[in-house]
C-alpha atoms as one frame of an Amber mdcrd trajectory, in Angstrom:
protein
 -12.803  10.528 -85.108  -9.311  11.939 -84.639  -7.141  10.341 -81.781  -6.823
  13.815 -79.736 -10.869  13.368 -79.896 -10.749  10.082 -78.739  -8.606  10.187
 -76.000 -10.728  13.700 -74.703 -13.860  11.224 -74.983 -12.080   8.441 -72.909
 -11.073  10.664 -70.236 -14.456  11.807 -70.144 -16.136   9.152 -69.719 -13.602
   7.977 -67.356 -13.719  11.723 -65.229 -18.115  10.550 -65.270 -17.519   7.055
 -63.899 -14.951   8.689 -61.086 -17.545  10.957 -60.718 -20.688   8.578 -60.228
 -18.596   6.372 -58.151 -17.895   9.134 -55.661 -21.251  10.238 -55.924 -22.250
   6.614 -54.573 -19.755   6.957 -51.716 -21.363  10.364 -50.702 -25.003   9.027
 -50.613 -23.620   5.973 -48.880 -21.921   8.022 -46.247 -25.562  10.059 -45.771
 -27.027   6.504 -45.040 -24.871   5.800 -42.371 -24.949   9.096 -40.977 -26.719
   7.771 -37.700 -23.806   5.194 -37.474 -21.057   7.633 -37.799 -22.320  10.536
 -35.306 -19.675   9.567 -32.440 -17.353   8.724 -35.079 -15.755  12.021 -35.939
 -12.828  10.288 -38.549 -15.694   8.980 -40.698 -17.600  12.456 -40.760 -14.150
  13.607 -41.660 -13.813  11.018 -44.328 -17.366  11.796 -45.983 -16.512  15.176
 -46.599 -13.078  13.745 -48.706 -15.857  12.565 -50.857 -17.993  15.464 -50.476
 -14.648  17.653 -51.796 -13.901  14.932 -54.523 -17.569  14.956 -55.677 -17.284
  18.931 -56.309 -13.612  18.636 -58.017 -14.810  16.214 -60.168 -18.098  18.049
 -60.970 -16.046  20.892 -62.052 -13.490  19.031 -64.449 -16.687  17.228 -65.891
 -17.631  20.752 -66.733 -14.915  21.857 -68.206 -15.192  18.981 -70.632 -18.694
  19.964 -71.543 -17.877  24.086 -71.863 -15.679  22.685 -74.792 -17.295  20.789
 -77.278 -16.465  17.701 -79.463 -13.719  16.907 -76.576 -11.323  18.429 -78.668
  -7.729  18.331 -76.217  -6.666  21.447 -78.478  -8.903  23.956 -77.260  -8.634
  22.886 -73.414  -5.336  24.546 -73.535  -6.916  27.786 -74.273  -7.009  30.922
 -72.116 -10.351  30.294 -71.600 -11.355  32.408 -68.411 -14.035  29.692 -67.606
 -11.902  26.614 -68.029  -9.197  28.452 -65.852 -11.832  28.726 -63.438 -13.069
  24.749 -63.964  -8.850  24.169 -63.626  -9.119  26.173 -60.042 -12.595  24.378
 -58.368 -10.738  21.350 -59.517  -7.529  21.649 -58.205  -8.818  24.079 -55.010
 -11.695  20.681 -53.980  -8.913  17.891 -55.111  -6.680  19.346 -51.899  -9.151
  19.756 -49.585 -10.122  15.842 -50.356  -6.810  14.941 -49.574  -6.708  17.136
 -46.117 -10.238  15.662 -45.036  -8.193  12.521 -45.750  -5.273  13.145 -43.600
  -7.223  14.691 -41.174 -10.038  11.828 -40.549  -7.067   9.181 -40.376  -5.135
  11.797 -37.784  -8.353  11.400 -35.930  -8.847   7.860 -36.294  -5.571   7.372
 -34.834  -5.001   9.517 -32.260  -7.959  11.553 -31.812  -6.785  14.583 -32.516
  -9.284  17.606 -33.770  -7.736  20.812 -34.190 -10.453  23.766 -36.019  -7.035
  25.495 -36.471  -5.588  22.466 -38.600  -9.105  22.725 -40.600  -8.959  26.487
 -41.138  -5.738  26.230 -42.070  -6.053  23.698 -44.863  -8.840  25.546 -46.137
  -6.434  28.595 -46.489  -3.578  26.630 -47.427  -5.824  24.550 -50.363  -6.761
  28.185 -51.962  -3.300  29.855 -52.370  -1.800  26.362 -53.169  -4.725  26.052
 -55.881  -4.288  30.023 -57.244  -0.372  29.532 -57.573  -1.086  26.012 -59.342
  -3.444  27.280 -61.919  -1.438  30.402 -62.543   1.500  28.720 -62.960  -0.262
  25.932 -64.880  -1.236  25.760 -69.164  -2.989  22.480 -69.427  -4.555  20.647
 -66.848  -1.965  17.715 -67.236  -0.059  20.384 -65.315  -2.386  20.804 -63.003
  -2.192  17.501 -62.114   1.788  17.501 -61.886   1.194  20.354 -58.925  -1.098
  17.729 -57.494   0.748  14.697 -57.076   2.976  15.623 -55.189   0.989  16.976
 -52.264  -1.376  13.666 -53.087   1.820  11.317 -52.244   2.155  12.803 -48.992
  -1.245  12.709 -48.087  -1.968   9.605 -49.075   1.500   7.992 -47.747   0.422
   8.958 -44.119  -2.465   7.621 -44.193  -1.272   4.538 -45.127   1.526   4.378
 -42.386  -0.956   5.725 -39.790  -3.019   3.157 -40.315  -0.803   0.595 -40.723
   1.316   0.870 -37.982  -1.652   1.051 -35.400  -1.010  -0.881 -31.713  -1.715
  -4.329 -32.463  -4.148  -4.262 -30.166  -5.574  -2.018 -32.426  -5.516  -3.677
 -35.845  -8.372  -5.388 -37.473  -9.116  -6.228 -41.186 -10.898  -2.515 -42.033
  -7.727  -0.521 -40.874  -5.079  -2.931 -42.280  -6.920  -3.245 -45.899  -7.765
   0.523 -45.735  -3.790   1.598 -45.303  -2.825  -0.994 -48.136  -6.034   1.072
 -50.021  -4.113   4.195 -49.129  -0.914   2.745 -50.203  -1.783   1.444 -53.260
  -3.032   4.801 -54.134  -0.049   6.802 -53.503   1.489   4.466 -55.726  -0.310
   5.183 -58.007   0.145   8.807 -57.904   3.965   8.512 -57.694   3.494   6.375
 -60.973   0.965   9.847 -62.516   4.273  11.956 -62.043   6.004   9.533 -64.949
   3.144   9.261 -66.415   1.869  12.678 -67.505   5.475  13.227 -68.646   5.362
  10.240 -71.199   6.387  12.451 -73.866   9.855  12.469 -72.662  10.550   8.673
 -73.420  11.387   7.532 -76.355   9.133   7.797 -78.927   8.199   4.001 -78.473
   9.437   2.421 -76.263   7.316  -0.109 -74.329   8.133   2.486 -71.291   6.328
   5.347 -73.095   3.432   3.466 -74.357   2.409   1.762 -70.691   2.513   5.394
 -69.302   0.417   7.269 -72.090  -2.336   4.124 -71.226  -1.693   5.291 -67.071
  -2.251   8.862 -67.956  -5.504   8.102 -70.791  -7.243   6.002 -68.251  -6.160
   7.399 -64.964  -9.633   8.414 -64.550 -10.759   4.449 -64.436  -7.887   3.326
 -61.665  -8.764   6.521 -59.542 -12.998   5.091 -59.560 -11.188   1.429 -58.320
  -9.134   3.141 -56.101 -11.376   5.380 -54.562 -14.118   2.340 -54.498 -11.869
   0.444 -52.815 -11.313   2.905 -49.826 -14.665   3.721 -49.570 -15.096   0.337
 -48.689 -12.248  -0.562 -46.108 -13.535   3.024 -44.778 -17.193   1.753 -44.223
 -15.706  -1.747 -42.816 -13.746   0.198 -39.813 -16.559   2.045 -39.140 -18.807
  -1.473 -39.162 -15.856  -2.554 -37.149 -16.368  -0.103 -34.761 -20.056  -0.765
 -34.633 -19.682  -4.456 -33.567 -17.573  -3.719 -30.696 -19.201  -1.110 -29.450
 -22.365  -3.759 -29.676 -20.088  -6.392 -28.365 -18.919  -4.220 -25.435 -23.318
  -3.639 -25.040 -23.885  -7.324 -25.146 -21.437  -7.886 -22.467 -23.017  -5.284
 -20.233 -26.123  -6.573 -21.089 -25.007 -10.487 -20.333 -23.229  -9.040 -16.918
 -26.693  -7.389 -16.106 -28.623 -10.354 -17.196 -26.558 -12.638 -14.618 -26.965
  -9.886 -11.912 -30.660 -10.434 -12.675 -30.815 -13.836 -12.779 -28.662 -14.199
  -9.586 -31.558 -11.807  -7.822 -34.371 -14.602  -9.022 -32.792 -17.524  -8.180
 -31.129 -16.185  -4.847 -32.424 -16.303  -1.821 -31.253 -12.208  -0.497 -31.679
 -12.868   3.432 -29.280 -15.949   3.663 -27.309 -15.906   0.021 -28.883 -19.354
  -0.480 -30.365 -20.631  -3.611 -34.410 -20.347  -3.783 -36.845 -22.400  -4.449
 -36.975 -21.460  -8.042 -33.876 -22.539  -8.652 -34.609 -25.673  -7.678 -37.481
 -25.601  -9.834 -35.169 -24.604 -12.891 -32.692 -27.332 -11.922 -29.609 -25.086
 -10.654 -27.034 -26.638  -9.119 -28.425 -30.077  -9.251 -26.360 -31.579 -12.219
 -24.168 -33.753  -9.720 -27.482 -34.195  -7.495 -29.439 -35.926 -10.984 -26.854
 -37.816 -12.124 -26.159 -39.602  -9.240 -27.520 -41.336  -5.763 -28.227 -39.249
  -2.675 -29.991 -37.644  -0.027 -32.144 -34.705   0.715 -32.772 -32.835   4.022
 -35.380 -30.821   4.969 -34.749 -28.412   7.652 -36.967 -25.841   9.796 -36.423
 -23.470  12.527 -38.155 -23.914  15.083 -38.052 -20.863  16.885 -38.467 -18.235
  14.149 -41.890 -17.067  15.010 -40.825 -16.452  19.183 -38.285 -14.820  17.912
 -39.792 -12.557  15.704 -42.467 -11.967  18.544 -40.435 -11.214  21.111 -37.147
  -9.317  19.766 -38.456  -7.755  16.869 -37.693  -9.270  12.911 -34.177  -8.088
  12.962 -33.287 -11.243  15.385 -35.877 -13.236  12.994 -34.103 -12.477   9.935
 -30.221 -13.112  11.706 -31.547 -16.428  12.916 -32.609 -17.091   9.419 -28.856
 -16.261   8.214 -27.080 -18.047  10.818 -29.113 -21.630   9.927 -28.053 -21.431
   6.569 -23.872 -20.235   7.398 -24.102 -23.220   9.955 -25.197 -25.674   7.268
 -23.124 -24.216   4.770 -19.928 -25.083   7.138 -20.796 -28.831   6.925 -22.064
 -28.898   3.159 -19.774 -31.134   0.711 -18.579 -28.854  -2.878 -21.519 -30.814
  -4.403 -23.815 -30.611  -2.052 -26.757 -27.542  -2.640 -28.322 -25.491   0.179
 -31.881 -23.852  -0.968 -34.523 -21.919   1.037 -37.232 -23.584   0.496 -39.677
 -20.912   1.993 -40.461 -18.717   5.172 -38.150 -20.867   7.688 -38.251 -23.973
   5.539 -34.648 -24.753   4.472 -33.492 -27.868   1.850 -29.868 -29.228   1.185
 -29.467 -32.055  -1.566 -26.614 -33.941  -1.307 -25.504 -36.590  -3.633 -23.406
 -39.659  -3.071 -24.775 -39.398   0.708 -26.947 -41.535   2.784 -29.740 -39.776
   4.542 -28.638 -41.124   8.280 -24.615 -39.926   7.195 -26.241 -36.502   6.019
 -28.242 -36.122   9.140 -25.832 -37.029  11.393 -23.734 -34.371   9.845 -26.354
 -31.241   9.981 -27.636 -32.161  13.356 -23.807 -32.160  14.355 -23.163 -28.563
  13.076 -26.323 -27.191  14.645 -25.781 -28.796  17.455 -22.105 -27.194  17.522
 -23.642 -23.365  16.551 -23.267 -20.667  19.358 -26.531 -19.194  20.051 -27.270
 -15.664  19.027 -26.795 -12.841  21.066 -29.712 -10.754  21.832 -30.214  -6.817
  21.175 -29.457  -6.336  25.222 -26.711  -8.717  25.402 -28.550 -10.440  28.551
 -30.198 -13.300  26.731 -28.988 -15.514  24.310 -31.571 -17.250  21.272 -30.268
 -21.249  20.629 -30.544 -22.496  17.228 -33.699 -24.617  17.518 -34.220 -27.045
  14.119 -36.438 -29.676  13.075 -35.063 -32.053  10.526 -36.178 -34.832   8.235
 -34.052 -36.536   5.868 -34.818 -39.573   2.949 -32.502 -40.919   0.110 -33.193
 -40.865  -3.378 -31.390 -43.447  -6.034 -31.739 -40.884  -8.994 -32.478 -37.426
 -10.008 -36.233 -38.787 -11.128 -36.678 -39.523  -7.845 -35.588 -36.053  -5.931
 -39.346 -35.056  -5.645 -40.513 -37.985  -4.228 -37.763 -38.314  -1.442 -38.068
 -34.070  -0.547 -41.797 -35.010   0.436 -40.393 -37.958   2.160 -38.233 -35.690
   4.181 -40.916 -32.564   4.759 -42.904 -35.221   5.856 -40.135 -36.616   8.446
 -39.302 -33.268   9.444 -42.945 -32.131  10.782 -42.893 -35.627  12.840 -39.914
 -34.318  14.388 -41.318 -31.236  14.716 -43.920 -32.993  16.490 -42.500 -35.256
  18.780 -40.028 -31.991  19.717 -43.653 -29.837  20.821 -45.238 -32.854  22.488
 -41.616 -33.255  24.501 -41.407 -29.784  25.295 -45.529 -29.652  26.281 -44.790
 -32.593  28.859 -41.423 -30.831  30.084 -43.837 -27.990  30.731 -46.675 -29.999
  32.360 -44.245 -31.760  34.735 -44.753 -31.670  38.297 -42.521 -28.992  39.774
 -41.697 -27.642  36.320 -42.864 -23.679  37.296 -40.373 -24.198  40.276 -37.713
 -25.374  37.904 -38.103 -22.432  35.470
């Protein structure tokens, strides 16, 4: 087989690879279409391919309209490979404006319909003048470069000199991608003009093997952007899940703070107790617990409504809260039930410390201002030696606190039943 035939068969089998590869690239932008639908660069990017997919299409047909790949004959005249020469070179710029344009988005965000119509206008006349002016399609190409080293040199720059706040491993490789590319099509402009070095020379031979298998560094190149171009957009993806998670872990806490807090008094509950919150220091050491209940809740709630019920409620827990330890846990244990662990405390210290602080609260004003409701509290306490022993010393306590509870009715029962005592009150 003569060499020109040769060399027509190697660039056409290297203009099919390109062409299969960007075919790939197009079907793998389809698949991530419902990825990409907020991510206008990337829709912008897909139709590069989309462009590329048709260029190449149409130089793959003008290979087939003339047969035995013999070089001689594409130089013809032919009316239909001039028309191959303009698809090709009219699709090859738009694929480098849908380039410039989806990093220009990507960027900056910019999307101007005017900058689109205007390529599209720009691509024809640019493609008409090119063809006309053009014999062979190596010519072509040499109108193509030029406008392909632009392109391709701002996107590299764009996307390499993003805020470092910005940069990640997609948009850094993708820019050297971009780089490497334009390169490569500063190098085309040497080497589709081989035949003026010397006949030769090591200079002339590496650029005739540039210009025979351009066709097979354009499918790496263009490979290797499709993929930095799919890893920004993955990028993308896993922050914007990131950014979810973290809404999602900020709403989880809210919720979990809801279950395991008491609303009323701000207090942990009783199933956080259960779940072992705030009881590291409490398990891991000796202690006390104190059971707490107020007494005068259900009067209260009876005689000035469940307003003055409920601020009761929230004043016994901010008075115990005043003389808790950092360590030391405050729970609602249910209805007016209260409980407060604290570790590295005796039960008679720990008492003598909550009764103190009650004993010190000023009494609630009532709705009318005339009378005044006195913090009334029964309290048990018990110590504990370990956290295996917490449950056994709270019913030690609840069982402490209703004696008190006790002796406190029984004393106020005889107070009442005292002779003279309807006089007194």
């Amino acid at each position: 087989m003569p060499t020109e035939q040769v060399n027509g068969l190697i660039r056409f089998v290297g203009v099919v690879s390109q062409l299969g590869g960007a075919l790939l690239l197009v079907a793998l932008w389809a698949l991530l279409r419902s990825l990409s639908r907020r991510r206008e660069y990337f829709r912008q990017w897909g139709r590069a391919w989309l462009a590329l997919v048709v260029a190449l299409s149409a130089t793959a047909l003008r290979f087939l309209i003339v047969p035995h790949f013999d070089t001689r004959l594409l130089n013809a005249d032919f009316l239909s490979i001039r028309s191959a020469y303009a698809v090709y070179q009219y699709a090859k710029l738009l694929y480098f404006a849908f380039l410039v344009m989806g990093t220009a988005t990507y960027v900056t965000g910019a999307k101007s319909r005017r900058l689109l119509v205007g390529s599209l206008a720009g691509a024809a006349l640019y493609a008409v003048a090119s063809v006309a002016a053009s014999p062979t399609i190596s010519t072509v190409i040499m109108w193509q470069a030029p406008v392909a080293v632009v392109a391709l040199a701002y996107c590299a720059m764009a996307l390499l000199s993003v805020r470092r706040s910005r940069r990640s491993v997609g948009n850094r490789a993708t820019g050297i991608f971009f780089a490497v590319t334009a390169a490569m099509w500063t190098l085309y402009l040497f080497a589709y003009n081989y035949r003026t070095f010397a006949d030769g020379s090591a200079l002339r031979v590496v650029l005739e093997l540039v210009a025979r298998f351009n066709g097979y560094i354009d499918l790496m190149l263009q490979m290797l952007l499709g993929y930095g171009m799919v890893v920004m957009l993955i990028e993308d993806g896993k922050r914007e899940a990131d950014d979810a998670h973290a809404e999602l872990a900020v709403a989880h806490d809210q919720l979990r703070r809801v279950t395991l807090y008491d609303s009323l008094t701000g207090s942990l509950n009783r199933r956080a107790f259960d779940e072992g919150v705030g009881l590291e220091a409490a398990k891991s050491s000796f202690g006390s617990v104190a059971v707490l209940d107020a007494d005068n809740l259900k009067v209260v709630n009876d005689g000035y409504g469940h307003r003055m019920g409920d601020a009761l409620l929230r004043q016994l827990a901010a008075v115990l809260r005043t003389s808790l330890a950092p360590t030391d846990r405050l729970y609602r244990w249910g209805g007016d039930e209260f409980l407060v662990v604290l570790p590295n405390t005796r039960a008679d210290d720990a008492q003598a410390r909550l009764v103190a602080a009650i004993e010190a609260a000023v009494p609630l004003a009532a709705h009318d201002g005339d009378d005044v409701i006195p913090l009334l509290v029964s309290i048990g306490s018990a110590d504990y030696g370990g956290g295996e022993e917490l449950g056994a010393a709270i019913e030690r306590a609840d069982g402490r606190m209703y004696a008190h509870k006790a002796r406190r009715r029984a004393e106020r029962a005889s107070t009442a039943a005292a002779p003279g005592a309807a006089t007194a009150a």
